[in-house]
Each structure stands twice: as structure tokens, then as C-alpha cells.
Residue, then its C-alpha position, 0 to 999 in steps of 0.5 A: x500500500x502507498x505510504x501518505x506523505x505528511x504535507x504539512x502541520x499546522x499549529x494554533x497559537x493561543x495555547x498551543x505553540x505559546x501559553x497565551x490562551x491563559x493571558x487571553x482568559x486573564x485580559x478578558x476576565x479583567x475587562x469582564x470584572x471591570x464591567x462588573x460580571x466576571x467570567x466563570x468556566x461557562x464562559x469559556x466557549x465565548x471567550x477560548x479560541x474566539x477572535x476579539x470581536x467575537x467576544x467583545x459583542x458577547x461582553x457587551x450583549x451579556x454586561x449590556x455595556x455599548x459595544x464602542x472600545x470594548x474591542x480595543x480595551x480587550x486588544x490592549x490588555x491582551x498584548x500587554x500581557x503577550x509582550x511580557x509574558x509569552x512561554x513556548x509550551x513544553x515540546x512546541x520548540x522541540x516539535x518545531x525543530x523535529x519538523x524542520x529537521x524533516x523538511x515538513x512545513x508548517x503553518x500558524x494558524x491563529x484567530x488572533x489579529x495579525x499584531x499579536x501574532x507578529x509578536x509572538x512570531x518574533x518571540x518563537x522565531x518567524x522563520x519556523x513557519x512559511x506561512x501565518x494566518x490570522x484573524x485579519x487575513x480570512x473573512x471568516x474566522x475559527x470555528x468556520x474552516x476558512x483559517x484551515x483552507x488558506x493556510x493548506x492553499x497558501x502551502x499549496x497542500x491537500x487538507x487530508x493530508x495535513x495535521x492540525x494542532x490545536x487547544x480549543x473545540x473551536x479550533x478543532x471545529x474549524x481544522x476538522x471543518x477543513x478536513x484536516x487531521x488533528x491532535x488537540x492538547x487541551x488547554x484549559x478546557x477539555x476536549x473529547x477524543x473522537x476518530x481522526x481526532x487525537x487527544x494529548x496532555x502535551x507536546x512532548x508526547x508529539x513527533x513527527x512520525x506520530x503526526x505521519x501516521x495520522x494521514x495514513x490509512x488507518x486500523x483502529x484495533x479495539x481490545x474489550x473484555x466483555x464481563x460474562x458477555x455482558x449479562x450484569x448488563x441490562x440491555x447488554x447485546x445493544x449496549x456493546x453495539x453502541x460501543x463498537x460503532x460509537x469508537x469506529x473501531x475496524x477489529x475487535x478482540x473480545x473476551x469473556x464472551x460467553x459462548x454466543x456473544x461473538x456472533x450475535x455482535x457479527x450478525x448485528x454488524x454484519x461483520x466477520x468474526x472468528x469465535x474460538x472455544x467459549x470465552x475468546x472471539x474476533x470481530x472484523x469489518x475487514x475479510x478474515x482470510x485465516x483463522x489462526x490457533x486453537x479453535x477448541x482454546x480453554x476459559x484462557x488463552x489466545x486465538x487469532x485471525x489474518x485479516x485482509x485490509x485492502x492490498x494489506x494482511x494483519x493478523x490479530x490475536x486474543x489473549x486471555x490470562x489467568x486472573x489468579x494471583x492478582x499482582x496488584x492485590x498481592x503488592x498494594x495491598x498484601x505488600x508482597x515483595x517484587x521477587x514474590x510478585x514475579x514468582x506469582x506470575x508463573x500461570x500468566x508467564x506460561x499462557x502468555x509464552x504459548x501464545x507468543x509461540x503460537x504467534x510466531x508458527x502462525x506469522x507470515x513474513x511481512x505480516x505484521x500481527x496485533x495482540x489484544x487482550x485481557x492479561x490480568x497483570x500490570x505492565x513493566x512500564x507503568x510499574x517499573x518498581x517490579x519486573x513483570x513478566x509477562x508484559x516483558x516476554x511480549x517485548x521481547x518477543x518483539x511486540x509493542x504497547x500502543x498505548x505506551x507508545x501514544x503516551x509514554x508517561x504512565x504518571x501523566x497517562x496511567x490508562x487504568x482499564x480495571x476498573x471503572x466499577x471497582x473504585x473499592x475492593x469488593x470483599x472490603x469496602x475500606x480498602x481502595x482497589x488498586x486502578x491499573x492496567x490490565x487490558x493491552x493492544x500490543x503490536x508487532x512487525x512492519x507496516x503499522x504506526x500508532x496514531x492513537x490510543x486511548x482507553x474506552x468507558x461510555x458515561x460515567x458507571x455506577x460502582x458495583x454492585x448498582x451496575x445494571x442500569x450502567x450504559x457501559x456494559x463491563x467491569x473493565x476499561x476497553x483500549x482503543x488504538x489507530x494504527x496506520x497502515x504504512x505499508x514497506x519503509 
């Protein structure tokens, strides 16, 4: 398959590339306070990532204040503070720089007035950029997709095959309006993740090899333990439907199905699916062309399919390993020692050695593989205080955590997937349940990137035992990853 080149990146400023979305906040907060109402976090859609006239009519509709200066008051004391105040953002030099090492372009994309953007260009250093808009420059500004279409018109760029970089839902509005990919590093409001949309804590998690596999084809690759099928769940079979759709996921790897769980699912999607024994299942919109392992397989272990994507074959695997001794339990709460965590790993170790060697006599050259599932025991690169096995005979059997790759600081991005109903331990209320990672989408070999990953819960759970009215319709956090197919490098 052709590899998609990356055209061009285009950055937000305010809050993006320079801590101005704050200064922004503050400058209108001073003139709003002046006026005798000050902003509150409702506010924010009216002020955050909008122009100065945008939110100076809505300060003088909401202050009942004569529209006249509010426009230049607002203008003055928001450059005041940029003079004095701009700070790059943690990665955004760096990024920059990783971009121009590639020859990539770049654009600023701002719905400031070109004044404080010249001053903040002067500050980062105009010649990082071969184009800049700005406010002034389109007749429409953010969330309209105009900024977007000049700027990929300026460069003389394909919206689909650019990247923008944003901080507000305004500003992503306006770079998905273009059609452009994005990655959003929220600022001081949220902001969703969504397909063909990734969320970021920051920009040092950013590279330009990220930012490529966003233009690419793409295989969104779900990995979900189902809870007994689902059936604590009420209305569990419509609920799971929702949640495959609701994530455009293109494959699932699914345990704990319950025997009939994988082909109920198929036949409602009109999907292909591959069921192995009674607990472990695939769904694929893609043709399965091979099914891969032991189709008889136990309550745990793993089974897999190939898969035809286009000119592509992927194969994609299900793990599930045993569930006792739980690690977490044994070090947060028994207090175990790492040498007696590792020990305790034995089941898992073995279950996970099988597959891995299923894996290899079942791969094909060229053929990159998937692993998902549930492996019940937390990762050497979230807890690196113990050497769990586990997750380290799959790295060295070659395989990756997407998600570690997405967001390689497990303080910052910890992707708890057990449990989102289990905020305290079952059998003693007064002990807190350890949140960990437990659900994994490993990959291996040529022709996939990460362009995101993110863990998956629909709404906001009740805690067990009051679960059978929850919209999510498991016990566990699922993992969602993009992966572009990149073809041979």
C-alpha cells in the first residue's frame, strides 16, 4: 500500500505553540470584572479560541455595556500581557525543530489579529513557519474552516493530508471543518477524543512520525473484555453495539464472551468474526482470510485471525490470562515483595509464552500481527518498581504497547482499564482497589504506526454492585488504538 506523505502541520497559537490562551482568559476576565460580571468556566466557549470581536459583542450583549472600545480595551490588555509574558509550551520548540529537521512545513494558524501574532512570531522565531494566518487575513474566522483552507492553499497542500494542532473545540471545529487531521492538547478546557481526532496532555508526547501516521490509512484495533458477555448488563447485546460503532473501531478482540456473544455482535454488524472455544472471539469489518490457533482454546488463552485490509494482511490475536494471583492485590495491598510478585506470575508467564509461540508458527513474513487482550497483570512500564513478566516476554518477543507508545508517561497517562466499577475492593469496602492496567493492544512487525490510543468507558458507571442500569456494559476499561497502515519503509 502507498505510504501518505505528511504535507504539512499546522499549529494554533493561543495555547498551543505559546501559553497565551491563559493571558487571553486573564485580559478578558479583567475587562469582564471591570464591567462588573466576571467570567466563570461557562464562559469559556465565548471567550477560548474566539477572535476579539467575537467576544467583545458577547461582553457587551451579556454586561449590556455599548459595544464602542470594548474591542480595543480587550486588544490592549491582551498584548500587554503577550509582550511580557509569552512561554513556548513544553515540546512546541522541540516539535518545531523535529519538523524542520524533516523538511515538513508548517503553518500558524491563529484567530488572533495579525499584531499579536507578529509578536509572538518574533518571540518563537518567524522563520519556523512559511506561512501565518490570522484573524485579519480570512473573512471568516475559527470555528468556520476558512483559517484551515488558506493556510493548506497558501502551502499549496491537500487538507487530508495535513495535521492540525490545536487547544480549543473551536479550533478543532474549524481544522476538522477543513478536513484536516488533528491532535488537540487541551488547554484549559477539555476536549473529547473522537476518530481522526487525537487527544494529548502535551507536546512532548508529539513527533513527527506520530503526526505521519495520522494521514495514513488507518486500523483502529479495539481490545474489550466483555464481563460474562455482558449479562450484569441490562440491555447488554445493544449496549456493546453502541460501543463498537460509537469508537469506529475496524477489529475487535473480545473476551469473556460467553459462548454466543461473538456472533450475535457479527450478525448485528454484519461483520466477520472468528469465535474460538467459549470465552475468546474476533470481530472484523475487514475479510478474515485465516483463522489462526486453537479453535477448541480453554476459559484462557489466545486465538487469532489474518485479516485482509485492502492490498494489506494483519493478523490479530486474543489473549486471555489467568486472573489468579492478582499482582496488584498481592503488592498494594498484601505488600508482597517484587521477587514474590514475579514468582506469582508463573500461570500468566506460561499462557502468555504459548501464545507468543503460537504467534510466531502462525506469522507470515511481512505480516505484521496485533495482540489484544485481557492479561490480568500490570505492565513493566507503568510499574517499573517490579519486573513483570509477562508484559516483558511480549517485548521481547518483539511486540509493542500502543498505548505506551501514544503516551509514554504512565504518571501523566496511567490508562487504568480495571476498573471503572471497582473504585473499592469488593470483599472490603475500606480498602481502595488498586486502578491499573490490565487490558493491552500490543503490536508487532512492519507496516503499522500508532496514531492513537486511548482507553474506552461510555458515561460515567455506577460502582458495583448498582451496575445494571450502567450504559457501559463491563467491569473493565476497553483500549482503543489507530494504527496506520504504512505499508514497506
Amino acid at each position: 500500500m502507498t505510504r501518505f506523505p505528511l504535507q504539512a502541520v499546522l499549529f494554533d497559537m493561543d495555547g498551543t505553540l505559546v501559553d497565551t490562551e491563559r493571558l487571553w482568559w486573564e485580559a478578558v476576565q479583567c475587562v469582564a470584572t471591570g464591567l462588573g460580571r466576571p467570567l466563570t468556566e461557562a464562559d469559556q466557549p465565548e471567550v477560548l479560541g474566539r477572535p476579539v470581536e467575537h467576544t467583545a459583542d458577547w461582553l457587551a450583549r451579556t454586561t449590556a455595556t455599548p459595544s464602542g472600545r470594548l474591542g480595543e480595551r480587550l486588544h490592549d490588555e491582551f498584548t500587554d500581557r503577550v509582550r511580557t509574558g509569552v512561554v513556548p509550551r513544553p515540546g512546541a520548540l522541540e516539535l518545531l525543530d523535529a519538523l524542520a529537521r524533516d523538511d515538513v512545513p508548517t503553518a500558524l494558524v491563529t484567530a488572533s489579529p495579525r499584531s499579536v501574532a507578529d509578536t509572538v512570531l518574533a518571540a518563537l522565531g518567524a522563520d519556523r513557519f512559511r506561512v501565518s494566518v490570522t484573524a485579519d487575513d480570512t473573512p471568516r474566522t475559527k470555528p468556520d474552516p476558512d483559517p484551515y483552507l488558506a493556510a493548506c492553499a497558501a502551502l499549496g497542500v491537500d487538507p487530508a493530508r495535513c495535521v492540525a494542532v490545536e487547544d480549543t473545540a473551536t479550533g478543532v471545529s474549524s481544522a476538522e471543518a477543513a478536513g484536516c487531521a488533528v491532535v488537540a492538547v487541551p488547554s484549559l478546557a477539555p476536549i473529547d477524543a473522537a476518530p481522526g481526532r487525537t487527544v494529548v496532555a502535551s507536546l512532548e508526547e508529539v513527533t513527527p512520525d506520530r503526526l505521519r501516521a495520522l494521514v495514513g490509512p488507518r486500523l483502529r484495533v479495539l481490545s474489550w473484555n466483555l464481563w460474562l458477555g455482558g449479562a450484569p448488563v441490562d440491555d447488554h447485546r445493544a449496549k456493546q453495539l453502541k460501543v463498537v460503532l460509537d469508537t469506529g473501531a475496524d477489529v475487535v478482540g473480545l473476551q469473556e464472551t460467553a459462548h454466543t456473544a461473538t456472533a450475535e455482535l457479527a450478525d448485528a454488524l454484519g461483520w466477520h468474526h472468528h469465535q474460538a472455544g467459549e470465552n475468546l472471539g474476533v470481530l472484523s469489518r475487514h475479510p478474515i482470510t485465516a483463522r489462526l490457533g486453537d479453535p477448541d482454546v480453554g476459559f484462557y488463552g489466545a486465538a487469532g485471525v489474518r485479516i485482509a485490509v485492502g492490498s494489506h494482511e494483519v493478523d490479530v490475536w486474543t489473549a486471555h490470562l489467568h486472573c489468579a494471583p492478582y499482582g496488584p492485590y498481592e503488592a498494594d495491598l498484601d505488600g508482597l515483595p517484587a521477587a514474590d510478585l514475579v514468582a506469582h506470575e508463573e500461570v500468566r508467564l506460561g499462557q502468555m509464552r504459548e501464545t507468543l509461540g503460537r504467534i510466531a508458527a502462525s506469522g507470515r513474513p511481512g505480516v505484521p500481527v496485533v495482540l489484544t487482550g485481557d492479561f490480568n497483570c500490570p505492565s513493566h512500564l507503568d510499574r517499573p518498581d517490579v519486573p513483570w513478566p509477562v508484559t516483558l516476554a511480549a517485548e521481547e518477543a518483539g511486540l509493542r504497547d500502543s498505548y505506551r507508545r501514544a503516551h509514554p508517561d504512565p504518571v501523566r497517562s496511567p490508562g487504568a482499564t480495571w476498573s471503572p466499577l471497582h473504585p473499592v475492593h469488593e470483599d472490603d469496602p475500606s480498602r481502595p482497589e488498586p486502578q491499573d492496567r490490565i487490558d493491552y493492544v500490543l503490536y508487532g512487525g512492519p507496516g503499522l504506526d500508532v496514531a492513537d490510543s486511548r482507553t474506552v468507558v461510555t458515561g460515567v458507571p455506577r460502582a458495583w454492585p448498582d451496575v445494571a442500569g450502567n450504559d457501559w456494559p463491563s467491569d473493565h476499561a476497553a483500549v482503543l488504538t489507530t494504527f496506520t497502515l504504512t505499508g514497506p519503509r
